[in-house]
C-alpha positions in Angstrom: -59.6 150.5 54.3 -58.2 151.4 50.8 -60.1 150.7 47.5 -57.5 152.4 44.7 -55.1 150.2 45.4 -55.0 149.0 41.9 -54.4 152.4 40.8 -51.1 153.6 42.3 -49.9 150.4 44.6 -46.8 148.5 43.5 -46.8 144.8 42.8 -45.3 142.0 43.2 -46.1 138.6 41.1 -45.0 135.7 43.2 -45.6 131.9 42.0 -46.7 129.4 44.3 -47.9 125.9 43.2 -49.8 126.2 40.2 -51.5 129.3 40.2 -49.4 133.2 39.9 -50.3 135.3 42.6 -50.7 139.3 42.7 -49.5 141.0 46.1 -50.2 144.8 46.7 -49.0 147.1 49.7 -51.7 147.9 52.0 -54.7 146.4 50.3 -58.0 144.1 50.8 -57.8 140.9 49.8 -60.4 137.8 49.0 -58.9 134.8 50.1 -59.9 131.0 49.1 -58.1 128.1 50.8 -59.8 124.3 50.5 -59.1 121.3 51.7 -56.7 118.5 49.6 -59.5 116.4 49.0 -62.8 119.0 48.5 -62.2 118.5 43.9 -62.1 116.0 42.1 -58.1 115.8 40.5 -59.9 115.9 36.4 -62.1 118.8 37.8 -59.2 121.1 39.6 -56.9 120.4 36.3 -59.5 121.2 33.9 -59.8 124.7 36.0 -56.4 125.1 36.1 -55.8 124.8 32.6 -58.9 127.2 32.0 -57.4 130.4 33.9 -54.1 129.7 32.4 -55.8 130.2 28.8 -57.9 132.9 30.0 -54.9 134.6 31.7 -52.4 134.5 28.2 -55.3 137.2 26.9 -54.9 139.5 29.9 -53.9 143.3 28.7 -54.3 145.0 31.5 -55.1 144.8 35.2 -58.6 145.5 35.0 -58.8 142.1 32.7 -57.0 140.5 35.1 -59.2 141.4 37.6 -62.4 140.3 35.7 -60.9 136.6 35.1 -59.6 136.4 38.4 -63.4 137.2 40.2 -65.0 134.6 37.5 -62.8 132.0 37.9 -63.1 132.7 41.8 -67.0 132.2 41.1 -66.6 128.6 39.2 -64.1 127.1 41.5 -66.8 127.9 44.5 -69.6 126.7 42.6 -67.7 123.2 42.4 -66.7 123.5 46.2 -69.9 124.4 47.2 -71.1 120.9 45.8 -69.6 119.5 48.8 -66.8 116.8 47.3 -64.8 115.0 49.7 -64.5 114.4 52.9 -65.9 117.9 54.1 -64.2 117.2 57.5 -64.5 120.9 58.6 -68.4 119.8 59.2 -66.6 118.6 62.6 -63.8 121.0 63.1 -65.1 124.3 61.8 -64.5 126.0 65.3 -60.7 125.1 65.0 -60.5 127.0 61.7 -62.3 130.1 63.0 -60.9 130.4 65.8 -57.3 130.4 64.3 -58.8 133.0 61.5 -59.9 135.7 64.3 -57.0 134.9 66.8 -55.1 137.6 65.2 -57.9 140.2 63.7 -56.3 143.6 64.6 -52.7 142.5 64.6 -51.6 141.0 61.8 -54.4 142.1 59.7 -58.6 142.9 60.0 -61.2 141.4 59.0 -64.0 142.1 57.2 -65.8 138.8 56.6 -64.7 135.2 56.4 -67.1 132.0 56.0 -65.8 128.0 57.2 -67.4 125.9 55.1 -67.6 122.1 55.0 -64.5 121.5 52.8 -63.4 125.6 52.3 -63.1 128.3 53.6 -63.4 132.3 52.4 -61.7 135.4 54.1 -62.2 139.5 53.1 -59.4 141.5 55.2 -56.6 144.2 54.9 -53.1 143.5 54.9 -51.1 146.9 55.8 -48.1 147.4 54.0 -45.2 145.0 54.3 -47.3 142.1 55.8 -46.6 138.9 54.3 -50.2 137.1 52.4 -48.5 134.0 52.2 -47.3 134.1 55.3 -50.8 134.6 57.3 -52.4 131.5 55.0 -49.2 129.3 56.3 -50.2 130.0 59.6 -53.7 129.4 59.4 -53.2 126.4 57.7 -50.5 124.9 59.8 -51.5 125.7 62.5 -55.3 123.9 62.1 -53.9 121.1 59.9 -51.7 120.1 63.7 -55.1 121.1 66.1 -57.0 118.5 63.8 -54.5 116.0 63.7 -55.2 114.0 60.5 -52.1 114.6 58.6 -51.7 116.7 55.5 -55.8 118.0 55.1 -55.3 121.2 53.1 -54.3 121.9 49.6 -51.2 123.9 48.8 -52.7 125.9 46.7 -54.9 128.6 47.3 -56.9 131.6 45.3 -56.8 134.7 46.2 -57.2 138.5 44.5 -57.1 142.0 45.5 -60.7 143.9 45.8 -60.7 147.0 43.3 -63.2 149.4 44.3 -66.0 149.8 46.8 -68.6 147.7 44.6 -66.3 145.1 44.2 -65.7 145.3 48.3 -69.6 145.1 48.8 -70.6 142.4 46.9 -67.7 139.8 47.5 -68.3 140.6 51.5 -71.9 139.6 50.7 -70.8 136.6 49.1 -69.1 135.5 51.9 -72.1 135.9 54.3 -74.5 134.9 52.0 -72.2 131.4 50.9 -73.9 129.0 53.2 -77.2 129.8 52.0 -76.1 129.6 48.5 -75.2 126.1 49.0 -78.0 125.1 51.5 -76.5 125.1 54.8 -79.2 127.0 56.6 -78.2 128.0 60.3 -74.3 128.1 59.5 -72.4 129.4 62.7 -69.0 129.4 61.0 -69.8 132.7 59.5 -68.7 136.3 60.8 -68.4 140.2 59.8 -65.6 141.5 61.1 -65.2 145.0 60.6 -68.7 146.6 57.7 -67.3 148.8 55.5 -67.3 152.6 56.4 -66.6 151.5 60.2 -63.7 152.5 61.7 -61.2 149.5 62.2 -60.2 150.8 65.8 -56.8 150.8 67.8 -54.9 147.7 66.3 -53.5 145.9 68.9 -50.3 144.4 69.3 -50.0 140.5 68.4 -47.9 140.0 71.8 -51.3 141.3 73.7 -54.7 140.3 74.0 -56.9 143.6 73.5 -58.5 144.7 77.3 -62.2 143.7 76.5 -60.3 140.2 76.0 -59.0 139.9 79.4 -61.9 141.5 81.5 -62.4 139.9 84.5 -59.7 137.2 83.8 -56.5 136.9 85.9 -54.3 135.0 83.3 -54.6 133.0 79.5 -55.8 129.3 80.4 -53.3 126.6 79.1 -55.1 126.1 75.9 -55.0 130.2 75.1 -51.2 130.2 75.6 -51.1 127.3 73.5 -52.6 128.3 71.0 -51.4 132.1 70.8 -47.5 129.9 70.8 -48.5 127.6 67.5 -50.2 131.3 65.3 -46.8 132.6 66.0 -44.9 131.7 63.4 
């Protein structure tokens, strides 16, 4: 995994909804997608409108990066208070599943947390893989399995991590998240890959890996299904 790559990795500022987005070349990133209902509309405006103030003083990246990890920070202290209809408390499996389905392929994780009504993710994105195009597929993808219409919010927050202290403690976060908001004995909750291990062989995204077919003779229905809908 890379940790300077704020220092010599090229950007690109893309705009998506409300909030600007940061994407890097072959970087770790700290994902936050939520479901449409988990704020209430006064409280997600009034946040809005607070990073777009904060933002207009930015001078450099390192700024940027500070008001991007603190507003990270408020917006999951209001999620965390559990607004809405925090439907994942039934379909939290779906969401995980769909999150690890393609760990190794189209990116590696590191850690990632399903909460009631949101849901966190640490991995890497190699260079020339597509950020938005990973959360569309997680989201799509769950939002059909679940099958109660539009369920997640367009938006979504995410930031790049800058260094190996910043990689530590948002990866604790993440583990430590249900805890922090009271859920003790949380199964949607996972690792991935520690830092300082070696990520491995990545595998293709048309193959399982081997240790995933031992002792199986072919994908049952559901498998293929679900391998068909990630592909997008």
């Amino acid at each position: 995994m890379r940790h300077d790559n704020l220092i010599a990795a090229h950007f690109r500022r893309r705009s998506r909804g409300r909030l600007p987005h940061w994407e890097v070349d072959d970087a770790d990133y700290f994902v936050t997608f939520r479901l449409h209902d988990s704020l209430p509309r006064e409280i997600a405006r009034r946040l809005i409108e607070e990073r777009h103030h904060l933002a207009q003083t930015v001078h450099n990246p390192a700024e940027r990066a500070q008001i991007d990890k603190q507003f990270g920070l408020r917006l999951d202290s209001y999620l965390d208070a559990g607004y809405g209809s925090c439907l994942l408390n039934e379909h939290a499996e779906t969401v995980a599943n769909s999150i690890r389905f393609f760990d190794g392929a189209r990116y590696l994780l590191h850690a990632w947390c399903v909460m009631p009504n949101h849901v966190h993710v640490l991995f890497h994105l190699d260079r020339g893989c597509d950020l938005d195009g990973v959360l569309h597929s997680w989201k799509s993808y769950t939002a059909h399995r679940i099958g109660m219409g539009v369920i997640w919010q367009r938006e979504y927050f995410d930031r790049v991590i800058r260094g190996p202290d910043d990689f530590r403690e948002t990866r604790a976060y993440i583990l430590g998240n249900p805890a922090k908001a009271g859920l003790w004995d949380w199964a949607w909750v996972g690792g991935g890959t520690p830092p300082g291990q070696p990520a491995g062989r990545r595998r293709s995204s048309a193959a399982p890996s081997p240790a995933a077919t031992a002792g199986r003779s072919s994908p049952s229905a559901a498998e293929t299904a679900t391998s068909r809908a990630l592909r997008v």
